[in-house]
N, C-alpha and C positions, 0 to 999 in steps of 0.2 A: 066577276070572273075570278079573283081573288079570295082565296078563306085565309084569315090572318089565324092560325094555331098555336097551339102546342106540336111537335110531331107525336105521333101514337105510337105505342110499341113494335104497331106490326106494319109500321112505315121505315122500318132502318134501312131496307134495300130502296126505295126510295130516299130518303138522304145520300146515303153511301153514292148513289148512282149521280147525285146531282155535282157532289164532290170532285167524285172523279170526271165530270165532263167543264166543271167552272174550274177548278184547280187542277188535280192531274189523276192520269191513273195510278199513280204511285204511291199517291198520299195515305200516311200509317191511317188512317179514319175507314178507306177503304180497303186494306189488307189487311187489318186486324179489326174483328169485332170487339173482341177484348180490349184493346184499348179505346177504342170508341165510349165502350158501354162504361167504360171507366172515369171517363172526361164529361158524361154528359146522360150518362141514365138515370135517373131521379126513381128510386122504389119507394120512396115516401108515398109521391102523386100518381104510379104508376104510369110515367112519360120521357120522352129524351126532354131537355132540357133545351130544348133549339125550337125558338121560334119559328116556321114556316107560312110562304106566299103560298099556299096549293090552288093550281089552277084547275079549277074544276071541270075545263073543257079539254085540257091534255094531258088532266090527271099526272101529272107533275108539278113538283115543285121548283119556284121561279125565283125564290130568293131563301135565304135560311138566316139567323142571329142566334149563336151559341150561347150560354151564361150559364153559368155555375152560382152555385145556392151552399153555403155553410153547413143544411142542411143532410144535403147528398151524403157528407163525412159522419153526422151527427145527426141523426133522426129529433133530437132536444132541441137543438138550437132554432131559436129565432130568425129567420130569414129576414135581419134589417139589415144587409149587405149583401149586392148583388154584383158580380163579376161578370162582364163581357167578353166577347170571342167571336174566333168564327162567323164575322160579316161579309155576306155576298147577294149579290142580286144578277140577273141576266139584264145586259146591256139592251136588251129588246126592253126591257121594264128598268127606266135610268131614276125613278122615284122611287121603287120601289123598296132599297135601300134604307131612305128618310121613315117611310113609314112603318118599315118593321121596327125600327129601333123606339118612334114616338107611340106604338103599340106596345111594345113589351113597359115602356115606361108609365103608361096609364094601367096598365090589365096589372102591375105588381106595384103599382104606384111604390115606384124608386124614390128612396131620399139618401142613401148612399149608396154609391157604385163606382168601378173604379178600373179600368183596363188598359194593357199594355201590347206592345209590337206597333204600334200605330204607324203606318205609312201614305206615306201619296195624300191620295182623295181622302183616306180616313182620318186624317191630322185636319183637313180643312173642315169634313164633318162631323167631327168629335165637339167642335166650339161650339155646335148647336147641341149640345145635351150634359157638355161637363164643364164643371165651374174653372178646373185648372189642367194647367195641359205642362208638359215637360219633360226633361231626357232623363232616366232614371240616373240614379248614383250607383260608381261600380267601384264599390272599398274594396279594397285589397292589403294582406301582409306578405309577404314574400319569405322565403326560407335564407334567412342571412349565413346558414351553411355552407351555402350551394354560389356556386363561382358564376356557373354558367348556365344558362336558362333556354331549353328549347321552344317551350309554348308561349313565352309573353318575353317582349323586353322591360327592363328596370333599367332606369339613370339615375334616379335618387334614391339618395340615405332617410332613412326616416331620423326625426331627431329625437337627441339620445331622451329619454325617459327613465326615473327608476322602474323599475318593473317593481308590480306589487306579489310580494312574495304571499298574501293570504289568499291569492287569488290562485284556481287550478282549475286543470279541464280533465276531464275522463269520461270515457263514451257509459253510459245508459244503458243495462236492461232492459228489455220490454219489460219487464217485473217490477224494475227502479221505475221505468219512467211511469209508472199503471199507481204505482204510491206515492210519485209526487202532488206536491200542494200549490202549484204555481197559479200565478193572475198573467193575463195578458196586458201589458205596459201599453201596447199598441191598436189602434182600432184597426182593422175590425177585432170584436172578442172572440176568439177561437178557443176551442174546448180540449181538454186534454185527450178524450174521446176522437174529437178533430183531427189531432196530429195524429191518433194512433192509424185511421184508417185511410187519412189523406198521404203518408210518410210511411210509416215504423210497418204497414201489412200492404206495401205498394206490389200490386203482379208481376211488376218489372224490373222497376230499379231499386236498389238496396241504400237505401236512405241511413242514416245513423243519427241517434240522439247524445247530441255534447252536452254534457253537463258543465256550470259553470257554480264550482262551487265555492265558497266564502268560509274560510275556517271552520271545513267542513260541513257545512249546510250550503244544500243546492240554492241558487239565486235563480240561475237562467239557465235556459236550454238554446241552441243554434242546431239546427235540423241541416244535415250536409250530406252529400255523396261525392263520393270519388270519381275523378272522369279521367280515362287515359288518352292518348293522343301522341305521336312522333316518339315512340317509346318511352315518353313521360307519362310523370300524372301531375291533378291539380286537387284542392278542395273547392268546390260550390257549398255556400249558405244558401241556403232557399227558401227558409223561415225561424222565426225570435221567438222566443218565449218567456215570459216572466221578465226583471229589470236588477241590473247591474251596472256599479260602475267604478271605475279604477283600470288600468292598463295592464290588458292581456296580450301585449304583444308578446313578450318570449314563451308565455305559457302555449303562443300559438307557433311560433317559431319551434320550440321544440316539441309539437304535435308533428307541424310539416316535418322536420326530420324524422322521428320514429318511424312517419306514417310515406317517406321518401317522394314528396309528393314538392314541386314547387315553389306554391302559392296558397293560398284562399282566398278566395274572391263574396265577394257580397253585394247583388245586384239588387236594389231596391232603392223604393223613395219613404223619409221619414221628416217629420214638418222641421228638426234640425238634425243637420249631418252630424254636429258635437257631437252628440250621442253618442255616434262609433267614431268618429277620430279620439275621443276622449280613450277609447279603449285599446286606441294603438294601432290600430288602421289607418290607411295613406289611400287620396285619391288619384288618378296617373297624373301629370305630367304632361305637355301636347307632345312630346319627344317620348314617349313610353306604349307598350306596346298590352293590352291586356283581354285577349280574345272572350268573347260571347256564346260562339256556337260550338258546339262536341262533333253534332251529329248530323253530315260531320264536319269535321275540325275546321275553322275558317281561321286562319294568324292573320285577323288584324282588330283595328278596333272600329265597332258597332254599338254606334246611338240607339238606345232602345226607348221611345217616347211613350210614354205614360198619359191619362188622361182622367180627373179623378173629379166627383161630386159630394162633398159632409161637411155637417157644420162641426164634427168631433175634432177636437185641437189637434188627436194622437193620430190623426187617418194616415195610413201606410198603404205600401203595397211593398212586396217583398216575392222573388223570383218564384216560388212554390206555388203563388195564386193565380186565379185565372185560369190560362193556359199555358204560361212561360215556361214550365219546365217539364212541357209535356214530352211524352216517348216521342221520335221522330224517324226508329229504325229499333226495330223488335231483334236485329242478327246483329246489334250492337253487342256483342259480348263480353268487352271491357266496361259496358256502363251499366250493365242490365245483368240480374240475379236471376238463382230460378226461381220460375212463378209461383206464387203465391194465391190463395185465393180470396178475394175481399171479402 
């Protein structure tokens, strides 16, 4: 009754349809094919990237499983990291769920994979396919200029640190960052390639490459966008590149001031937090307030659970993967650039 798939090109109005009748009509997947075909069209394989239940006798589709491939960004890269999304089935078919996901896991034979947003029923059936489950980490620096704070509340001082004056930040050319030499610090390995077409030539949102440089020679990049909200703004990290370390807090502090923004914030999980505390980031506080969603704007704070499978020491996930920072409203016009074309 069931054909366990790939979906085929000339099945997106099917998807789209299924979307909007298991989630909503409103959902950006079926108001924008563009951002669709952004999250989840594979021109490598010539296919969406969504696994599909098609019942052959209503000729729809009865369940779907989203996943993103390295790939998609980088035609080169090796597909040994697979990202999750997008799980649903029809309550008519309460299994059906189970076995798209233990399909997609034999048909790509998964050895690392790794996805976030996890709620409800999917936190309970995440433990049958990933080794570890958890609430992401959400670092943050704050603008110690700024008195008063519309988007997040602060109660704590970070403590005092020297700042290291070799260290500097200054955003990137697509041209700088096309002649940088970086390695990926963190698993999965993404491609400079990667960042350009996953980030730097996004259709929607205008991403920016930070430079992190060390007496003049680039170390590291932080991939960020600006998000407005309550006639503030803030900065989002979304993705790391390359390895640094020593304390960038003022050099970020006096970013967030030029750039009159807040905060920045850094949603991700890495196997230790030092890492970025080391570099001058602070985690909230239970009395601290540090909002997750834009679009739109939710003030408060939001557990966002993780769920991960590698035997790689460095295995991360960081807000830019997956789907976490995907478009969620195309008339967003304080968060979204003009298009672009991938």
């Amino acid at each position: 009754m069931h054909e366990l798939r790939f979906c085929h090109l000339d099945e997106v109005a099917l998807l789209q349809s299924y979307i909007a009748k298991e989630w909503r009509e409103e959902h950006i997947f079926v108001k924008s094919r563009k951002v669709l075909d952004f999250q989840y069209l594979d021109r490598k394989h010539s296919r969406y990237n969504v696994l599909i239940a098609y019942n052959t006798q209503t000729k729809e589709f009865d369940g779907i499983l989203g996943f993103t491939l390295l790939s998609q960004y980088d035609k080169k890269l090796k597909d040994e990291w697979i990202w999750t999304s997008l799980w649903s089935a029809k309550k008519a078919y309460a299994s059906l769920g189970l076995k798209l996901y233990r399909h997609l896991f034999e048909l790509l034979k998964i050895q690392n994979t790794s996805t976030a947003g996890l709620s409800g029923d999917s936190i309970k059936f995440s433990k049958l396919f990933y080794d570890k489950m958890d609430k992401l980490y959400h670092f943050y620096i704050k603008n110690d200029n700024k008195k008063a704070f519309k988007l997040a509340i602060f109660k704590q001082n970070p403590p005092a640190k020297k700042p290291n004056l070799k260290l500097n930040l200054k955003k990137l050319s697509l041209e700088e960052f096309k002649n940088s030499t970086l390695k990926c610090h963190f698993t999965p390995q993404k491609s400079k390639t990667y960042f350009i077409n996953r980030y730097l030539k996004h259709p929607f949102y205008k991403y920016e490459a930070l430079g992190v440089f060390k007496e003049g020679v680039l170390k590291a990049v932080f991939f960020i966008r600006i998000v407005r909200a309550e006639k503030a703004k803030a900065v989002l990290i979304v993705d790391f590149w390359g390895n640094v370390s020593g304390n960038l807090r003022e050099a970020f502090v006096e970013f967030l001031q030029k750039r009159r923004c807040e905060f920045v914030s850094l949603l991700c999980y890495v196997p230790k937090k030092e890492y970025f505390l080391k570099m001058g980031f602070s985690l909230p506080s239970d009395d601290e307030l540090l909002p997750v969603y834009y679009e739109p704007f939710l003030k408060q704070n939001v557990a966002i659970y993780f769920a991960l499978t590698s035997k790689h020491k460095n295995a991360s996930f960081f807000k830019g993967d997956s789907d976490q920072d995907r478009v969620n409203n195309i008339k967003c016009k304080f968060a979204l650039s003009k298009p672009k074309e991938h």
